[in-house]
C-alpha positions as CSV (number, residue, x, y, z in Angstrom):
1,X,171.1,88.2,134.9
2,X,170.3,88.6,138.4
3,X,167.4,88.8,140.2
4,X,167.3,90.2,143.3
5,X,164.0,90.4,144.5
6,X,164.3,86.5,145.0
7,X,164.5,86.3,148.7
8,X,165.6,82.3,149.9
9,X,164.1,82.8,153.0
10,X,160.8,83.7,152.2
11,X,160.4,80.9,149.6
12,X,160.8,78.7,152.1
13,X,158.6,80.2,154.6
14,X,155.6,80.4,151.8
15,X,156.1,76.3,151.1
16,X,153.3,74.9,151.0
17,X,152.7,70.8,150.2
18,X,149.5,69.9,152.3
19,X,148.9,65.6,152.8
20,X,146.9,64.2,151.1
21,X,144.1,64.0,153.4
22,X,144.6,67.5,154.6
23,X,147.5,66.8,156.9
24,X,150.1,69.9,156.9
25,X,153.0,67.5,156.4
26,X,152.3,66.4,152.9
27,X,151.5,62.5,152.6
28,X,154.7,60.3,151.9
29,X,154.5,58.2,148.7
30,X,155.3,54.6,149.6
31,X,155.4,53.1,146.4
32,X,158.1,52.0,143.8
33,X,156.2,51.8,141.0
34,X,152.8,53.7,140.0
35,X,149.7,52.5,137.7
36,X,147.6,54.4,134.9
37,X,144.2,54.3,133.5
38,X,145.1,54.7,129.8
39,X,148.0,52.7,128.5
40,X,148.9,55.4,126.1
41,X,149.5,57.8,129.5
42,X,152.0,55.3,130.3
43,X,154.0,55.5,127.2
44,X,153.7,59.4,126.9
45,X,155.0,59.6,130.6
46,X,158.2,57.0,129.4
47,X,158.6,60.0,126.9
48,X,158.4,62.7,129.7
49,X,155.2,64.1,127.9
50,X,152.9,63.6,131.1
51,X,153.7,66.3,133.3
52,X,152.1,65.0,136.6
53,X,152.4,61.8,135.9
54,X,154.8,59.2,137.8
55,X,156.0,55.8,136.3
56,X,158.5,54.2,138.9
57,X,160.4,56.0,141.8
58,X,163.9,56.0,139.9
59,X,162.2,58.2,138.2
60,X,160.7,60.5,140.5
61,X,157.8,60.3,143.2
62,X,155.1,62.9,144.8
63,X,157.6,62.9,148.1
64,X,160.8,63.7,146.2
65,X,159.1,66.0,143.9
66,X,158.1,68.2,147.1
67,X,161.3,68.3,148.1
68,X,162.7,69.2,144.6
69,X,160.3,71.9,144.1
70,X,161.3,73.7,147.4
71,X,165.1,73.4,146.8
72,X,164.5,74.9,143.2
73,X,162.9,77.7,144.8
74,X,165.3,77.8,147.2
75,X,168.2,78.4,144.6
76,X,165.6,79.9,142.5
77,X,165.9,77.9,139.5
78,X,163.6,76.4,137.4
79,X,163.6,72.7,138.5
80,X,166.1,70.7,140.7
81,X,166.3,67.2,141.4
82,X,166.6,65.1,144.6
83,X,169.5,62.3,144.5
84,X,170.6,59.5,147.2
85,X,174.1,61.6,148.2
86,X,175.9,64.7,147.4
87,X,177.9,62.4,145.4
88,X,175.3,61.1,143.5
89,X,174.4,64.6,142.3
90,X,177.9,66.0,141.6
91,X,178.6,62.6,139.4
92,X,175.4,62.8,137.4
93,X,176.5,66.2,136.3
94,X,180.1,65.4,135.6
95,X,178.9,62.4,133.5
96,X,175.9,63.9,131.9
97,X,178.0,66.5,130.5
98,X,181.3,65.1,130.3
99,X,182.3,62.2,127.6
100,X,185.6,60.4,126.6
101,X,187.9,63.7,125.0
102,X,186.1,66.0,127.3
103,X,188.3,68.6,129.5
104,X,187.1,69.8,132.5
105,X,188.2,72.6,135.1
106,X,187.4,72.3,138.5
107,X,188.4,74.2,141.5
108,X,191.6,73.3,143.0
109,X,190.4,72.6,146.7
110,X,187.2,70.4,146.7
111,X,185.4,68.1,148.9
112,X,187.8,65.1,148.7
113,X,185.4,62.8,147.1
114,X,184.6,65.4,144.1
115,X,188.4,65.4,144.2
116,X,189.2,61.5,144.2
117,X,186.3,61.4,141.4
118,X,187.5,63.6,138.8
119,X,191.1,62.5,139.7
120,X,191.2,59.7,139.4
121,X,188.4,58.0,137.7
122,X,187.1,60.7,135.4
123,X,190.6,59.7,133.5
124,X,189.4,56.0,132.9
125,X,186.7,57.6,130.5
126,X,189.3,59.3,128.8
127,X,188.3,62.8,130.8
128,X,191.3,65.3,131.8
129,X,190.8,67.9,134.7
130,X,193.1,70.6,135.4
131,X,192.2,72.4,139.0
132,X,193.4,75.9,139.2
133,X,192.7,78.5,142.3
134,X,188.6,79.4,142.3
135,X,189.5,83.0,143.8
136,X,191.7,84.4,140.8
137,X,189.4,84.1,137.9
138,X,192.1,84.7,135.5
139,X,193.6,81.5,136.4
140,X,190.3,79.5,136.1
141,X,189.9,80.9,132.4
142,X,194.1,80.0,132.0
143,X,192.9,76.8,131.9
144,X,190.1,76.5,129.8
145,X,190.6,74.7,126.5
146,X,188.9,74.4,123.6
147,X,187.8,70.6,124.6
148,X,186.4,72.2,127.7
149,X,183.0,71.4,128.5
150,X,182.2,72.4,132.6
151,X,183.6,74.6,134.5
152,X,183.3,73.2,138.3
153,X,183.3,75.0,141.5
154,X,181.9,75.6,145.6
155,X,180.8,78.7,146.3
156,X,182.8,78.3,149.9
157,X,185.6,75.5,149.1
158,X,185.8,72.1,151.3
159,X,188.1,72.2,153.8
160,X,190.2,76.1,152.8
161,X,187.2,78.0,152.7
162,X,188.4,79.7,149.9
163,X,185.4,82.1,148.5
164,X,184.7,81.9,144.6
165,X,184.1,84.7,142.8
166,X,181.0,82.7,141.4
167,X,179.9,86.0,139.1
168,X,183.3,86.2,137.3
169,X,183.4,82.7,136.8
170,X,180.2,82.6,135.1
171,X,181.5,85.4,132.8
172,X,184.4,82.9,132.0
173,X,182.3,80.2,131.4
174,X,179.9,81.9,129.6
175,X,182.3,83.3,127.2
176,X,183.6,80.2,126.1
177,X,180.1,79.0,125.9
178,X,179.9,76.4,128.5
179,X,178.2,75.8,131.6
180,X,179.2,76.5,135.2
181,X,178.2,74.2,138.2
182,X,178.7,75.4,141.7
183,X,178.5,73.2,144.9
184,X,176.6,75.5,147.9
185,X,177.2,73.0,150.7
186,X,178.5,75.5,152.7
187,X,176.4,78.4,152.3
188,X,173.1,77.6,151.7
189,X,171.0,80.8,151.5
190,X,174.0,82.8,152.1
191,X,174.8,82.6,148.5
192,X,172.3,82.1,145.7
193,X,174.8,81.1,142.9
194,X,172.0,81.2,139.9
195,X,171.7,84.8,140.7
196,X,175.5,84.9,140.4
197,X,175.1,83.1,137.0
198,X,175.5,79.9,137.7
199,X,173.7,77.5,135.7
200,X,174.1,74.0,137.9
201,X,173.6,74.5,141.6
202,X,174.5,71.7,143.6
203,X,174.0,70.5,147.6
204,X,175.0,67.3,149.9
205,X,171.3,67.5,151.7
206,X,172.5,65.8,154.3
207,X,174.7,68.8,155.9
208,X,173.2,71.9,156.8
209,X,170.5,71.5,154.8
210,X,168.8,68.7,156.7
211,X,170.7,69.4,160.1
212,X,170.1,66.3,161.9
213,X,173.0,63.8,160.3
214,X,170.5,61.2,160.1
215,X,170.0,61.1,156.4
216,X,172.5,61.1,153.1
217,X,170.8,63.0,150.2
218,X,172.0,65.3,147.4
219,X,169.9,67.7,144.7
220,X,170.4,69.3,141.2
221,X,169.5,72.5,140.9
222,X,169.4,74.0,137.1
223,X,166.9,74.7,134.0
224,X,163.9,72.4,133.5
225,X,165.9,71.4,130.0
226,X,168.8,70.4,132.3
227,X,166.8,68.2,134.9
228,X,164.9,66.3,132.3
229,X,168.7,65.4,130.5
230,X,169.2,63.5,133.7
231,X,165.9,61.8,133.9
232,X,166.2,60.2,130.6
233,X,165.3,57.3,130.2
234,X,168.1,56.6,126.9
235,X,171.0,58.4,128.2
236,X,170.1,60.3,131.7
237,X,173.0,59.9,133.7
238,X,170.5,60.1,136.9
239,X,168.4,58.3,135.6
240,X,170.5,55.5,134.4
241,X,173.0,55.7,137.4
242,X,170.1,55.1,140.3
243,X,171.0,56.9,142.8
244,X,167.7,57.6,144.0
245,X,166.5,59.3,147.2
246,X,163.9,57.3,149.1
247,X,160.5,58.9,149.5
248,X,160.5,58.9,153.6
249,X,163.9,60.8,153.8
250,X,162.6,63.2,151.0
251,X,159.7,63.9,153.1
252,X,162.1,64.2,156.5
253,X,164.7,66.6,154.6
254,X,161.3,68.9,153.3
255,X,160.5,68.7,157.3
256,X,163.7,70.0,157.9
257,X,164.0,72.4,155.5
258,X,161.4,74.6,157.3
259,X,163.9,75.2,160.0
260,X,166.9,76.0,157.7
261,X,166.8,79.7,157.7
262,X,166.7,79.9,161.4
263,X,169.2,77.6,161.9
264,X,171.7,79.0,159.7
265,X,171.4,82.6,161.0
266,X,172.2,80.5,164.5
267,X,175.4,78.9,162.6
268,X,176.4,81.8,162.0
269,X,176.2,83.9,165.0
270,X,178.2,81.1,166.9
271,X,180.8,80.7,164.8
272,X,181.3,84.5,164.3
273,X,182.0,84.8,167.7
274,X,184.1,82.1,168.2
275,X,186.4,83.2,165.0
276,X,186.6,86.9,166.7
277,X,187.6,85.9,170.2
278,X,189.7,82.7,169.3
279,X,191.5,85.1,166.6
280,X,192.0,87.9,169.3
281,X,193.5,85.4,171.6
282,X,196.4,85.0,168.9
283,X,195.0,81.5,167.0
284,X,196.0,81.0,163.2
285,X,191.8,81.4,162.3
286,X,190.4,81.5,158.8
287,X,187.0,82.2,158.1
288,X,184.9,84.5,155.6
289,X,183.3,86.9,158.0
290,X,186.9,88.0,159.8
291,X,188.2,91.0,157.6
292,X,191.8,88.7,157.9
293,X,190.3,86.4,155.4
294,X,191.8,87.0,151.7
295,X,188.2,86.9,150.1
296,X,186.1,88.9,153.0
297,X,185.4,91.2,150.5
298,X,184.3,89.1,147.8
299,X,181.9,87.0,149.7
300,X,180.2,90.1,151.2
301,X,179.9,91.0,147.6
302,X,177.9,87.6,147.1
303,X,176.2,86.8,149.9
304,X,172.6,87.3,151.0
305,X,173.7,89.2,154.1
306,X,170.4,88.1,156.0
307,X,172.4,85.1,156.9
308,X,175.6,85.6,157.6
309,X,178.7,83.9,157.1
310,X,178.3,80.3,157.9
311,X,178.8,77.7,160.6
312,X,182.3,76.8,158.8
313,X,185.5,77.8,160.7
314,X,189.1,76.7,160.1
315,X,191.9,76.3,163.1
316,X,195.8,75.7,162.1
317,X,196.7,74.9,165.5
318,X,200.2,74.0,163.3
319,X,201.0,70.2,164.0
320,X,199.3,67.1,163.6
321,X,199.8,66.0,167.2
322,X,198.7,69.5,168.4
323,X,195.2,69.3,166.2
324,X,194.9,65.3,167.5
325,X,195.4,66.5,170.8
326,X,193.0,69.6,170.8
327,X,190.1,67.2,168.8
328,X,190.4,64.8,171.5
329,X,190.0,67.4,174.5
330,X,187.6,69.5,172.8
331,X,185.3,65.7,172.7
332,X,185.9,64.8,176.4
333,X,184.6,68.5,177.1
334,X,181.6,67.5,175.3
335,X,182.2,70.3,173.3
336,X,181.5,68.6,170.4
337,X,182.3,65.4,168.6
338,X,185.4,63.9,166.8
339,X,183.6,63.3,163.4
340,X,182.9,64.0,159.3
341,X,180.6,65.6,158.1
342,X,179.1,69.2,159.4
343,X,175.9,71.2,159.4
344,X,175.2,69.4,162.9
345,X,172.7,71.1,165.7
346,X,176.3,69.8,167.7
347,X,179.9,71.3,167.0
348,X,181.7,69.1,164.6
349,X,185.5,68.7,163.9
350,X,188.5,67.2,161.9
351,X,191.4,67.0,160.7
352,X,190.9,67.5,157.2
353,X,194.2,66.3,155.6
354,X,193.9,63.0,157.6
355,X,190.0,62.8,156.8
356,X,187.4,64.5,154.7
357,X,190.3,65.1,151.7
358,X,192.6,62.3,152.6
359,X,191.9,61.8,148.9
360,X,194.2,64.9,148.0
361,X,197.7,63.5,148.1
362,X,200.2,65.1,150.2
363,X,202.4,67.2,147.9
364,X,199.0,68.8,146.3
365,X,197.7,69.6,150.2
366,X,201.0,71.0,150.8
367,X,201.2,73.1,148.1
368,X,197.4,74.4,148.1
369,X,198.1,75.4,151.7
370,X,196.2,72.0,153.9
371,X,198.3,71.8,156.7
372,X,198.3,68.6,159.1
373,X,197.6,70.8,161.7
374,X,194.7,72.2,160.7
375,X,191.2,71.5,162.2
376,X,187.9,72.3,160.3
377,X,185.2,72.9,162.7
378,X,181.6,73.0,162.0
379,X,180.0,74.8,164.9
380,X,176.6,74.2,166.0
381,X,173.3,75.3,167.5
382,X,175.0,76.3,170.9
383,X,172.2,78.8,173.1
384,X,175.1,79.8,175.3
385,X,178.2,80.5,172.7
386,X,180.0,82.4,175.4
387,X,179.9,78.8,177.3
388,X,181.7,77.3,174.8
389,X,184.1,79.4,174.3
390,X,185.4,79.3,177.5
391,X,185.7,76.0,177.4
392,X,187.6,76.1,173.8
393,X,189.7,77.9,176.3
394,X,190.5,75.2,178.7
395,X,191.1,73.0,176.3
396,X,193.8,75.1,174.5
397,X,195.3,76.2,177.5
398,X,196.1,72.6,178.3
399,X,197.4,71.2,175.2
400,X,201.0,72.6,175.5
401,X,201.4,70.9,178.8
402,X,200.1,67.5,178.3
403,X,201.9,67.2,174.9
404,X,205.3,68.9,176.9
């Protein structure tokens, strides 16, 4: 069910973790390992039957328990839980509830690691995947079987920027009576996919998130029921996997956080405008908030509209050596920078089908539409967007000639 009068925002204005002398950045936990007063404590918390209570930082710590309890509120879950990479959280979910005869069905245009993960080694476990379009729900629930377990999804897909209908697919996977998992990367607080009826929300910390690229992180977001499955000592998959955040960059990425709904508001502002002017001057441009995009209705449907539409933009500038060629320019302009990765305070691009899902062999991109022309942009924190933009504009303007 939803619940609207969960504003993201305001959760993360009214955070509150004070240090532990008082300080207004809570205290950072420096420890691996923790001690008790009463040996029985100790084996109650091994049990996860001391609530408060921390035994070794695999497990958790204070730091990284801030910084769990303001994504959860964030997403508006119950719990959540803080991982080393956004790959570390999408594989403890894919393992924790996928085993050896599973079936799962993913979306078919995903960040190319998700991709290259349940491609290709989900199988070794004797896991099948089937990827269908995320945007026709009636496809998606084509493809469930009976030995499906997880339906698998981002709310705004890595690189297409294809929207999902997030509340139809929760239908779907409800009435087959499994779970569905969405990855936010793109749009945090723009969408809120529990609301939507997701059960597993999922984030790469390190993009927008934290903003700075100077940290790799991932969370969990889902029931209490869900988050302790992971933590388990038997058979947690988190737990057992390790990837563990550090408790200095959870305190850093909870520092962060405090600026996120400012910052994406800014996002999205910038790259509005660019999409609107580089699309009036005739460019092949994709992106959510232009009415020419094939889901602009749907993810007005779902999004928080406080927020806008996102700092993700796509360019089909229609060959590879036209895309090289305008990535190139665009980083001698200082414009931005030639790189992976997005959420930056500083314009990021690349060419997807030669990067960030090089995974995705090339008869799939082809026939999911990922040109080798095409250039996903993350645009950043520019004050002056009209600046940049006429500078995009020198740099397209020369590209014909110097490749002539």
């Amino acid at each position: 069910m939803k619940k609207r009068s969960h504003r993201p925002a305001d959760e993360i204005q009214d955070l509150q973790f004070f240090g532990e002398f008082g300080g207004v950045n809570p205290s950072i936990s420096d420890s691996a390992t923790y001690t008790f007063l009463h040996a029985e404590t100790m084996l109650e918390t091994f049990e996860g039957k001391s609530e408060g209570c921390y035994l070794y930082s695999r497990h958790s710590s204070p730091s990284t328990r801030y910084l769990s309890e303001a994504l959860a509120r964030m997403e508006n879950t119950e719990a959540a839980l803080v991982t080393a990479s956004g790959m570390g959280a999408i594989t403890s979910v894919l393992l924790q509830l996928l085993s050896a005869g599973d079936h799962l069905v993913s979306s078919r245009t995903v960040y190319g690691g998700t991709y290259a993960f349940m491609k290709n080694f989900l199988p070794k476990l004797g896991i099948e995947v089937t990827f269908a379009d995320p945007s026709d729900p009636e496809a998606m629930e084509a493809a469930v079987r009976p030995d499906t377990k997880l339906i698998y999804t981002e709310g705004l897909s890595n690189p297409l920027l294809e929207v999902s209908d997030i509340e139809a697919l929760s239908g779907i996977a409800h009435k087959h009576g499994i779970p569905l998992a969405v990855d936010n990367t793109f749009t945090p607080l723009i969408f809120t996919p529990h609301n939507l009826g997701a059960d597993i929300v999922i984030h790469s910390l390190t993009k927008f998130i934290n903003g700075m690229n100077d940290t790799v992180g991932g969370c969990v977001c889902s029931t209490e029921e869900f988050i302790r499955r992971l933590l388990n000592v038997n058979d947690g998959a988190a737990m057992l996997l390790g990837p563990v955040m550090d408790s200095i960059r959870a305190n850093q990425i909870l520092k962060n956080m405090h600026t996120l709904p400012v910052r994406m508001v800014k996002h999205s502002q910038n790259t509005m405008f660019l999409a609107r002017k580089l699309e009036e001057d005739g460019l092949k441009v994709k992106y959510p908030g232009l009415k020419s995009h094939p889901q602009h209705a749907l993810f007005m449907r779902q999004m928080n509209p406080d927020f806008g539409f996102g700092g993700m933009i796509l360019l089909d500038l229609e060959t590879r050596e036209r895309a090289e060629r305008f990535m190139e320019r665009m980083q001698e302009e200082n414009i931005g920078y030639l790189a992976v990765s997005l959420g930056f305070y500083k314009t990021l691009f690349n060419a997807p089908g030669e990067g960030t899902s090089s995974e995705i062999p090339e008869a799939e991109q082809k026939a999911m539409g990922l040109s080798k022309g095409m250039v996903r942009m993350s645009v950043g924190l520019d004050f002056d967007i009209q600046r940049t933009y006429r500078k995009i504009k020198k740099v397209l303007a020369s590209l014909d000639s110097v490749i002539a």
